[in-house]
NUTI-758007 format. One record per residue (C-alpha): residue in one letter; x, y, z. Coordinates in steps of 0.25 Angstrom, whole numbers, plus 5000, padded with zeros to 4 digits. Example, Ala and Ser with C-alpha at 12.3 -4.5 7.8 and 13.67 -1.06 7.14 Angstrom:
REM residues 2
<A <5049 4982 5031>>
<S <5055 4996 5029>>
//
This chain:
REM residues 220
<X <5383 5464 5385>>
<X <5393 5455 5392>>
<X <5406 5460 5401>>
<X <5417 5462 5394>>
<X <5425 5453 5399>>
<X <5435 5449 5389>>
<X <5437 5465 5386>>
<X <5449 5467 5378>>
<X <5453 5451 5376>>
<X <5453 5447 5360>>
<X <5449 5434 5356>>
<X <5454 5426 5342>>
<X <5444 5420 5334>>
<X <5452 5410 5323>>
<X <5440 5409 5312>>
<X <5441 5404 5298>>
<X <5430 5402 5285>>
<X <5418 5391 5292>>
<X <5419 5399 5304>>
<X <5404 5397 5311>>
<X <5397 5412 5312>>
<X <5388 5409 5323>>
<X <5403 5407 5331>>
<X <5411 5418 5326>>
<X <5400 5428 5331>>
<X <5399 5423 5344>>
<X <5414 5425 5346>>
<X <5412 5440 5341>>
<X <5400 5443 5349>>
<X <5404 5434 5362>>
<X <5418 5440 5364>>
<X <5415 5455 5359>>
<X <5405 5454 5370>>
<X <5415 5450 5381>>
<X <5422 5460 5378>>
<X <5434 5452 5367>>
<X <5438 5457 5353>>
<X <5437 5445 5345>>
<X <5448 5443 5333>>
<X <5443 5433 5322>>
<X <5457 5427 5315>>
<X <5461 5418 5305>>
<X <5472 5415 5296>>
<X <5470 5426 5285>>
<X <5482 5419 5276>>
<X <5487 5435 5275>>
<X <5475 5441 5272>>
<X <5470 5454 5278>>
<X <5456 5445 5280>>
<X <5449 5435 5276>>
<X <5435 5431 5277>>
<X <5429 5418 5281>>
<X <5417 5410 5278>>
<X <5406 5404 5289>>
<X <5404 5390 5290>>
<X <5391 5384 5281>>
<X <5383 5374 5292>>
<X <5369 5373 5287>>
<X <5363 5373 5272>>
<X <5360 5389 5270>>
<X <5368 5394 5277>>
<X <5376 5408 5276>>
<X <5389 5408 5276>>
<X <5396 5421 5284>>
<X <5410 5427 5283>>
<X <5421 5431 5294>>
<X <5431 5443 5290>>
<X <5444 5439 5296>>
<X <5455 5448 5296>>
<X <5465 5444 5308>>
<X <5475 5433 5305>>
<X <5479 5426 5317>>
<X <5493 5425 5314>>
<X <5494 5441 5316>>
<X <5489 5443 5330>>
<X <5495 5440 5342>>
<X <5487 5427 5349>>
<X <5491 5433 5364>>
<X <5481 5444 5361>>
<X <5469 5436 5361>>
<X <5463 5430 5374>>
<X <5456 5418 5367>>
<X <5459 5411 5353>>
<X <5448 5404 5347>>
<X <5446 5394 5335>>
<X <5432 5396 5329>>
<X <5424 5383 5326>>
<X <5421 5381 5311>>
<X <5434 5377 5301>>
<X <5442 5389 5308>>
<X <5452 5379 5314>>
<X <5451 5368 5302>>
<X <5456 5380 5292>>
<X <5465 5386 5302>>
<X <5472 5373 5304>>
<X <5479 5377 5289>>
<X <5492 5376 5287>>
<X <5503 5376 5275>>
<X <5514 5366 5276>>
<X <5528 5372 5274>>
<X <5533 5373 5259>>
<X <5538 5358 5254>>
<X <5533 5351 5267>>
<X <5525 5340 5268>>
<X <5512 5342 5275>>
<X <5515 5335 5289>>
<X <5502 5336 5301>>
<X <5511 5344 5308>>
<X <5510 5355 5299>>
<X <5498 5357 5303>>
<X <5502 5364 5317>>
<X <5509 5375 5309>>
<X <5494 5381 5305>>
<X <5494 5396 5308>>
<X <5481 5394 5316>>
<X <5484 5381 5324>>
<X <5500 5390 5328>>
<X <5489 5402 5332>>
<X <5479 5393 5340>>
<X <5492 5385 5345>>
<X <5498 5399 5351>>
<X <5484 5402 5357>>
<X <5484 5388 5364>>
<X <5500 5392 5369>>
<X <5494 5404 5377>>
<X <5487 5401 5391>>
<X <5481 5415 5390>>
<X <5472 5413 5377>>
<X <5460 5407 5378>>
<X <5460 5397 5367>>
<X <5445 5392 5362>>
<X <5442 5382 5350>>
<X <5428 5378 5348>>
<X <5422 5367 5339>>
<X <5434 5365 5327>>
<X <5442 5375 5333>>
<X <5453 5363 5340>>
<X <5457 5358 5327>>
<X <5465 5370 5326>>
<X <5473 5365 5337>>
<X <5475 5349 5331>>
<X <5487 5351 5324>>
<X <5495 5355 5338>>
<X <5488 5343 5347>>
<X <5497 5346 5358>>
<X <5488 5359 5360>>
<X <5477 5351 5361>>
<X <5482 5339 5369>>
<X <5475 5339 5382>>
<X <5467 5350 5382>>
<X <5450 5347 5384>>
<X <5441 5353 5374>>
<X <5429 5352 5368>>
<X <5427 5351 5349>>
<X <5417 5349 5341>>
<X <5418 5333 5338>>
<X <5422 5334 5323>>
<X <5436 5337 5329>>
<X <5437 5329 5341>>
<X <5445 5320 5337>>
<X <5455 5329 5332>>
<X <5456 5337 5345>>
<X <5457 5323 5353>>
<X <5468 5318 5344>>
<X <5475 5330 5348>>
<X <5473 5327 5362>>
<X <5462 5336 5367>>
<X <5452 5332 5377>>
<X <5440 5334 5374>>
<X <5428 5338 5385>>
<X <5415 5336 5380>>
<X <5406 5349 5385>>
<X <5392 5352 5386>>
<X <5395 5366 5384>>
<X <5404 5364 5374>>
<X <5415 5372 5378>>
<X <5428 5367 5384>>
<X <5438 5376 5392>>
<X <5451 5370 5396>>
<X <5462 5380 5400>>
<X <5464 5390 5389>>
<X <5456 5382 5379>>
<X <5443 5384 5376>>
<X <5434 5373 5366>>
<X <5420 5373 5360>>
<X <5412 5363 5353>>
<X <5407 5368 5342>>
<X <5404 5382 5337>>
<X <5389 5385 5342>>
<X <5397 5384 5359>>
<X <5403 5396 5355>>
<X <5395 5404 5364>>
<X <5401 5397 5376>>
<X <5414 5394 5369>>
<X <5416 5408 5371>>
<X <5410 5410 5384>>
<X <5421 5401 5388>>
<X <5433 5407 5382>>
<X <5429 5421 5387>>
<X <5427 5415 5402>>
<X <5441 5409 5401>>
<X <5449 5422 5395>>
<X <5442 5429 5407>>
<X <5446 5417 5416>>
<X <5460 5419 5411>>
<X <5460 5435 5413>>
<X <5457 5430 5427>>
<X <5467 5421 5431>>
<X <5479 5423 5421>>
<X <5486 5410 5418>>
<X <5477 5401 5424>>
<X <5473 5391 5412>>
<X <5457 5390 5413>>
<X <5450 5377 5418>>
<X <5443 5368 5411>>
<X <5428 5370 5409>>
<X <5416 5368 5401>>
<X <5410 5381 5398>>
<X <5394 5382 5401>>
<X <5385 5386 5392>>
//
């Protein structure tokens, strides 16, 4: 069994219904084996839990359900060591929002989604390793300037979404991107080594408090 390393640290998972299985588990067994509680989270819209559906990719295949009964908007974000956004439509469904009462729908809006302010507060914290993998930057489009600059690697059906927002994107052979506190995947089978390089850079972090990590691309 692997050393403990990440002993005691939490890490928040934001899933939602076509959520990959095969991606889930691996961030269950991965960081329980380091050592890390892992929280799955969503916006429960008041429930006590909800459960949500996998994703259907091939002709026969079964579909599998995720009970969720943390809402992110009831835990403090400073608690976690890393905050990631599953692959799958969790950040295409979390991007929902409701416009105030008698307003026009504007783009701006759109910022005010409880996910995106979550994700946003994560981003305003050196100290939390943030991770995205695959669809997971769309939740971060509707506030570009968090984006802007940053280098990252997305799967190509949103690449020109997270360039218009300013990212730079790295391609990598490993598909893994790290720069500074930010940690981006490709697509949703480089899990493995997506969360290689998020338990190496909270540990990095543990380290050498307030030293932003460098950029890398992580090896498989």
């Amino acid at each position: 069994m692997a050393t403990p390393m990440l002993e005691g640290k939490k890490i928040a998972i934001l899933v939602e219904s076509e959520f990959i299985p095969e991606e889930i588990a691996a961030y269950q067994q991965r960081f329980a084996e380091l050592g890390a509680t892992v929280h799955l989270m969503s916006r429960l819209w008041g429930n006590q839990s909800l459960r949500f559906v996998s994703d259907v990719d091939a002709v026969g295949k079964s579909l599998e359900y995720l009970d969720v009964s943390i809402d992110f908007q009831n835990v403090d974000i400073n608690d976690y060591a890393a905050v990631i956004v599953s692959a799958g439509y969790t950040s295409v469904r979390l991007r929902y929002f409701e416009p105030p009462e008698g307003c026009p729908l504007s783009p701006e809006q759109s910022r005010t989604a409880p996910a995106v302010q979550f994700f946003a507060q994560a981003m305003a914290n050196p100290k939390i390793v943030k991770g995205a993998i695959c669809h997971g930057l769309w939740l971060l489009t509707p506030i570009p300037e968090l984006l802007r600059g940053r280098k990252v690697i997305c799967h190509e059906v949103t690449l020109a979404d997270i360039a218009n927002a300013g990212a730079v994107y790295v391609p990598s052979a490993s598909g893994i991107v790290v720069d500074g506190d930010l940690v981006t995947g490709r697509a949703g089978h480089d899990v493995g080594v997506f969360i290689d390089a998020i338990a190496q850079l909270i540990i990095q972090q543990d380290a050498q408090p307030g030293q932003k990590g460098e950029l890398v691309e992580a090896k498989s």
